[in-house]
N, C-alpha and C positions, 0 to 999 in steps of 0.2 A: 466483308473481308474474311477471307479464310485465316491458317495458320500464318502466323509468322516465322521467321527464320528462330532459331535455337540463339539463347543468349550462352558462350562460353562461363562458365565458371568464375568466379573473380573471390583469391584468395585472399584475407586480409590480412593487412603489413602494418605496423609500428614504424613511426618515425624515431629516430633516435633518442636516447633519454635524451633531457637539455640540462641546462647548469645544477649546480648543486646549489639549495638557497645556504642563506647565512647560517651560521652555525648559533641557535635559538642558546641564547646565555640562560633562561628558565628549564628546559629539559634536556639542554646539553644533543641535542638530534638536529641532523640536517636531512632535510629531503629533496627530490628530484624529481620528475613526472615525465613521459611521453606518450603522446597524442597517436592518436591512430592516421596513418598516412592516407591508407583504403580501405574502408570496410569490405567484408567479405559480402558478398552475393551470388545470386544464382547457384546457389550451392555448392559454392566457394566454402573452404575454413576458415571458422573463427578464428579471432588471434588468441591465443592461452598468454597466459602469468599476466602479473599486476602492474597498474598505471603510474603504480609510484615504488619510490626505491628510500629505505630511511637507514642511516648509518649514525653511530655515535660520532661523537666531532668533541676539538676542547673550543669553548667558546673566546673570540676577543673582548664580547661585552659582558658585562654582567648581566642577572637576570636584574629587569628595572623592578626598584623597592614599589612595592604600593602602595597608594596613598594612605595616611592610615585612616580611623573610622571617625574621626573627633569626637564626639559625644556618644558614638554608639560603641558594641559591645564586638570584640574583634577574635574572629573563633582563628584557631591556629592555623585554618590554610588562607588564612588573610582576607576572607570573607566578612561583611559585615553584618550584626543584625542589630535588632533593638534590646536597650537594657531591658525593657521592660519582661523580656522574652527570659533571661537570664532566673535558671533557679526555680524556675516553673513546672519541674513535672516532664517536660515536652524536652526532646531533644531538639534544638531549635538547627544548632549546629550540625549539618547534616551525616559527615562522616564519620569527625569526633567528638564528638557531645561537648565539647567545653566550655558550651556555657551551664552544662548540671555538673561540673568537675567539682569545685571549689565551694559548693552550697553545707553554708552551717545546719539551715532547714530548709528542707524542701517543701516547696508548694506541690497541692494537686490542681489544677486549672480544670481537669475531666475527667468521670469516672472510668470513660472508656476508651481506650486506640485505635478498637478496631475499625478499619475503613473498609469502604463495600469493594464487593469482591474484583479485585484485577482493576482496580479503579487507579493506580498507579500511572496505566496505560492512556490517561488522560494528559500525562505531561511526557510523552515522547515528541520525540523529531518527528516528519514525514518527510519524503523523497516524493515530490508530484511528477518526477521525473518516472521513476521506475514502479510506484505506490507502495514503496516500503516502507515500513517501521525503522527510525533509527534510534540513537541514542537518547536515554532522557534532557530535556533542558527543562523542565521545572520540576521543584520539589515539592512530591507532593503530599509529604509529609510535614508537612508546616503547617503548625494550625491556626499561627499568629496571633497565642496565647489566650484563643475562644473556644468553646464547646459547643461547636453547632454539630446537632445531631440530623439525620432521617434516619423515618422507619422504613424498613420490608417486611411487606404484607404478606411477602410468597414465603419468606425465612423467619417471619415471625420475632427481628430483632434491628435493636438500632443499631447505627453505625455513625460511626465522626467523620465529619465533614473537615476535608484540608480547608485552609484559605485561599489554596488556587481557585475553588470552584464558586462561580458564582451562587450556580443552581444545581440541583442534583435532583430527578424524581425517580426513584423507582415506581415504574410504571409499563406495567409485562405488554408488550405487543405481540400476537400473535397468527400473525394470515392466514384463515382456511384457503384460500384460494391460490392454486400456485399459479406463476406467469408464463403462459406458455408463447411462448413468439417463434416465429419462422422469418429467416432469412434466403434471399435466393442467393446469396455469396458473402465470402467474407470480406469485401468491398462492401456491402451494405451494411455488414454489421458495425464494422468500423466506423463507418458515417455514424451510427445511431449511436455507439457508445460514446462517440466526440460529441456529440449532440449534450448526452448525459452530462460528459466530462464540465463541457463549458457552462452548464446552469449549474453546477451542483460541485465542483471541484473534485469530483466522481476518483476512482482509481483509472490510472491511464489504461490505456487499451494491451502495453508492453507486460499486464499482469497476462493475457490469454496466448500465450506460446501455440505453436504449431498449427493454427487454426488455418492457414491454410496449405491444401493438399497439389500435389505439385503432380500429381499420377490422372488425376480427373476432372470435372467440375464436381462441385458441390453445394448442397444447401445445407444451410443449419437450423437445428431445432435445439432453442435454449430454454431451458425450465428454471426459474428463480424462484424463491423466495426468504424472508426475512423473519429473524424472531428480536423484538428489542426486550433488555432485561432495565434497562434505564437509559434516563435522557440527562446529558450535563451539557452547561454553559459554560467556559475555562471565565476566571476572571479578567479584565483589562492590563494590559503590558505592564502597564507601571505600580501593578498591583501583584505581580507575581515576584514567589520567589524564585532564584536563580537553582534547576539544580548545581553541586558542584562541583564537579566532572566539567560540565557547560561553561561554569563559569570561570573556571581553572584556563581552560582552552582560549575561553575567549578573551581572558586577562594576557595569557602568550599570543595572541595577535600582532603581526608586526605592524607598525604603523605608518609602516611604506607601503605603497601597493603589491604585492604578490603572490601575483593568483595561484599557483599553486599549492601556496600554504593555505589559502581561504577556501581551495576545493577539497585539500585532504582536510577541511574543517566541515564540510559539507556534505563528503562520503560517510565522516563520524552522525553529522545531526538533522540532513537533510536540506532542502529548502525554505517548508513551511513547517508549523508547529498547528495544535488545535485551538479554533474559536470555542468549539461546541459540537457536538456527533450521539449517538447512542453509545450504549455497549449491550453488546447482541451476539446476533450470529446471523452470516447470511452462506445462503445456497443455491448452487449456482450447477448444473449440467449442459454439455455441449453437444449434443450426438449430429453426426457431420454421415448428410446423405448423398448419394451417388445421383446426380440428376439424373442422367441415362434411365438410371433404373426405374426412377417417375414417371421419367414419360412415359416408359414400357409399362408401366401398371396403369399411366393414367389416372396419376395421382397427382391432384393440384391443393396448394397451399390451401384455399379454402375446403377441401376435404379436410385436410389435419387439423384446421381449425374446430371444425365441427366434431372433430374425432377426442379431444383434450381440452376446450372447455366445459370441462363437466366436475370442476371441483374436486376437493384434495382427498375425499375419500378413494375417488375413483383412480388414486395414483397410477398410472397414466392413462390408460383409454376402458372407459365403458361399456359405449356402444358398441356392438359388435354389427357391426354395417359392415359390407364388401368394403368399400374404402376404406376401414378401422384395421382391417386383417392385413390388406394391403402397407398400411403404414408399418406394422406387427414386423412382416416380414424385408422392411426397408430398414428398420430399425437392428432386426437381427444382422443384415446384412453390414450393418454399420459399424456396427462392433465387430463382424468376424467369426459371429458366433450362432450355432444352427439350433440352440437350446433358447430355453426362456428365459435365461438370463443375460441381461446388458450392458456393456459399459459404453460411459461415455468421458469427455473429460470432467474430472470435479474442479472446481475452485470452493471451497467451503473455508470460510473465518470463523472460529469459535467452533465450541464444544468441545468434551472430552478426545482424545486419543480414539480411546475404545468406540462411541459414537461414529466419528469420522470415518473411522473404519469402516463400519454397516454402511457408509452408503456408495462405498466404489461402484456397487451396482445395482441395477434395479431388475425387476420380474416381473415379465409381461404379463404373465396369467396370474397373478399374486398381488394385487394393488393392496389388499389387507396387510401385508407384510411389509410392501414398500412404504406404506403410512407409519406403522409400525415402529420402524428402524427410524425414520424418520424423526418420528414421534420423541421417541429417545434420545436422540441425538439433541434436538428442541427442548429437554429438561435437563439436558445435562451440559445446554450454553448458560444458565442461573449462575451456575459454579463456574463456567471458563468462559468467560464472556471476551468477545475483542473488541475493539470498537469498529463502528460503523456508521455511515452517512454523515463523514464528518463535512465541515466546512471548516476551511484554511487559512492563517493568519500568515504572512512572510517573516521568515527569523528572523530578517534583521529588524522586526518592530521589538524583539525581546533583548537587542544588545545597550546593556547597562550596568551603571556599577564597576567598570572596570577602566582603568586608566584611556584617555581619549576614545571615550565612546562613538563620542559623534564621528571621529575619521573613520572610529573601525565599522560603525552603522554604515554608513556607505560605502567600503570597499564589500561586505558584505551582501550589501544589494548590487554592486557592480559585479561580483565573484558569479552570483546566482543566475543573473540573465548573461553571463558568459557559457557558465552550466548548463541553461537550456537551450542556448544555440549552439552549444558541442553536440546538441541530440537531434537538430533539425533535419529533417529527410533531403535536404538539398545536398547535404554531402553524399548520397545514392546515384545511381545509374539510373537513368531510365526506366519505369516497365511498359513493356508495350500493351496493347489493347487496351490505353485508359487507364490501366491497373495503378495502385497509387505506394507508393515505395515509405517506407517506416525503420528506423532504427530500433532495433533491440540489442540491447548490448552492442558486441562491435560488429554485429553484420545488419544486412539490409534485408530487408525482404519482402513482397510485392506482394499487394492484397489486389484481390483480380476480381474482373467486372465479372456480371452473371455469364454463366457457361460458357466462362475462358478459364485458363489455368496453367500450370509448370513454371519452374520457377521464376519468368519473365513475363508470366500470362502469354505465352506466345502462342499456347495450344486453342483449341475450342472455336467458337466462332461468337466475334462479338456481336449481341442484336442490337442494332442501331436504334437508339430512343430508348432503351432498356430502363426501368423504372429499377435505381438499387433497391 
């Protein structure tokens, strides 16, 4: 089949705000949401401003009293914790300390505070929708009145262990070997990352923007790799504390159903929370080649393989074979650029500022340098660690402690598989040639079979049985 006809444009449209909810007697705020009518495609505009609208209100109800703590110890934002926690040294209370308020003598429980580094980042939200970081919901500052310590071997000190975590190793990971993979589209690549997604609870594929090119065909050359600074296990639901932000929120739960209070509760904290992941750094480049121009070199995927596994000193190609120079000059052509230096896209998690920097690009003739920066970068994720390779628990396993838990547990899990069906591809257009359609954000966008393309895949010519 040759081209296909040109898909128009298709800009996207906002359906109307819809009602205003009740006016919340705890924050005194009412909100409002509207839905996307059409996503934009085909090179359509996105739709601009926000899905939700919040205005003060006076309320008719009051905010509802909380139950109180009975036997336990009741911090000022109506939280509860254990007496035993009271007076101990530890801020147990998380925003206002009140239970070290009123201490005739203070206990020490531990010589030390310090927690391992960015280790905080163990009791955020996640968005498995879009694989962002969102708000904290556990606190992970609670030591639940123990001194568990670990050591670091690379820092040469201990640190205290919250009670969220079950397990914590510092234990350096570090791969000489980078991943070099080829794809002949970003239709293939897409299969492989869902592949990832569904064993591993992976980041969704809506973190790689612009990946495909709507002017050509193209293949891609992805290079990974990973550095881990430690491994943690989160503790069991009923074993963590609430942070209280989280828990504040999810005390103002109404306990009618209405989802869009439960979604703007979901934009704050996500979907899922963490089981257990590293914290590390990973790295990740994309450089996007011009098929055309392969075939004209006669340059096939098993050349560049043979060209780039050769090990992390040799940052990126070694050999210097006719098909290595070949690839050299694919790869200049990629970025744009008729020097020896490269860009491609970065995705990198972790490390310093300054790090991250060094590696927007790489140098062809210079693999000592691109090791190098690298290098750098890899000692200075110790210090600015993110987490990485997590696997995923659903929030609503962590809704507790607050008035009608159980109704608000399952509006919370009805809110969330409402949330990922607002993001299903089926509300997309067609793409033609096979090509398979994706929401990011409010527009659509078609990831196209091998040497098709534009924004419908309607250009190129599809090869019939094409392996993605």
């Amino acid at each position: 089949p040759g081209a296909s006809s040109p898909s128009h444009p298709v800009h996207c449209r906002w359906n109307a705000f819809g009602p205003w909810s009740e006016c919340d007697g705890c924050t005194k705020k009412q909100i409002r949401r509207r839905t996307i009518a059409v996503y934009g495609q085909f090179g359509g505009n996105p739709c601009s401003g926000d899905a939700f609208e919040t205005r003060q209100c006076t309320p008719t109800r009051g905010c509802p009293t909380e139950d109180g703590c009975d036997d336990r110890f009741r911090c000022f934002s109506g939280q509860c914790i254990s007496r035993s926690l009271v007076c101990n040294g530890d801020q147990d209370c998380e925003e206002d300390g009140a239970d070290e308020d009123q201490c005739e003598e203070k206990r020490t429980v531990c010589d030390s505070d310090k927690t391992p580094p960015n280790s905080d980042l163990t009791g955020t939200g996640f968005d498995a929708i879009t694989g962002e970081t969102k708000g904290r919901v556990i606190h992970t500052r609670s030591f639940g009145g123990q001194c568990r310590k670990v050591f670091s071997g690379d820092r040469r000190e201990y640190y205290r262990l919250s009670e969220s975590v079950l397990a914590y190793t510092f234990q350096v990971k570090i791969q000489n070997d980078f991943s070099y993979e080829f794809f002949n589209s970003s239709w293939s690549y897409m299969k492989h990352t869902e592949r990832y997604e569904k064993s591993n609870h992976g980041h969704r594929f809506s973190q790689n923007k612009n990946l495909q090119n709507n002017q050509k065909s193209q293949q891609l050359m992805v290079i990974e790799n990973s550095v881990e600074v430690a491994q943690f296990i989160n503790n069991r639901p009923d074993f963590l504390t609430l942070a209280e932000p989280f828990w504040k929120e999810l005390a103002n739960l109404p306990v009618v159903y209405d989802y869009n209070t439960y979604r703007r509760f979901i934009e704050h904290f996500g979907t899922h929370f963490l089981h257990s992941g590293s914290l590390g750094g990973h790295y990740k480049v994309i450089f996007k080649m011009d098929t055309d121009k392969m075939k004209a070199e006669g340059l096939s995927l098993t050349d560049m393989y043979k060209c780039t596994t050769s090990g992390w000193n040799a940052f990126i190609v070694k050999k210097k074979k006719t098909e290595c120079s070949k690839l050299d000059e694919i790869l200049r052509a990629a970025s744009g650029s008729s020097g020896s230096r490269i860009k491609g896209d970065h995705y990198i998690e972790g490390g310093s500022p300054g790090a991250v920097a060094g590696l927007s690009y790489l140098e062809l003739n210079n693999p000592a340098g691109n090791s190098q920066r690298y290098s750098f970068w890899a000692g200075s994720v110790t210090t600015y660690p993110s987490v990485i390779k997590q696997k995923l628990t659903p929030l609503y396993e962590l809704v507790k402690e607050v008035p009608c838990s159980s109704v608000k547990k399952h509006y919370l899990r009805q809110a969330i598989e409402e949330y990922m069906a607002e993001n299903d591809p089926c509300k997309c257009r067609p793409c033609q040639n096979g090509g398979e359609p994706a929401v990011e954000g409010t527009q659509c966008v078609c990831y196209c079979k091998p040497y098709t393309f534009g924004a419908a895949c309607e250009l190129g010519t599809l090869v019939q049985d094409q392996p993605g």
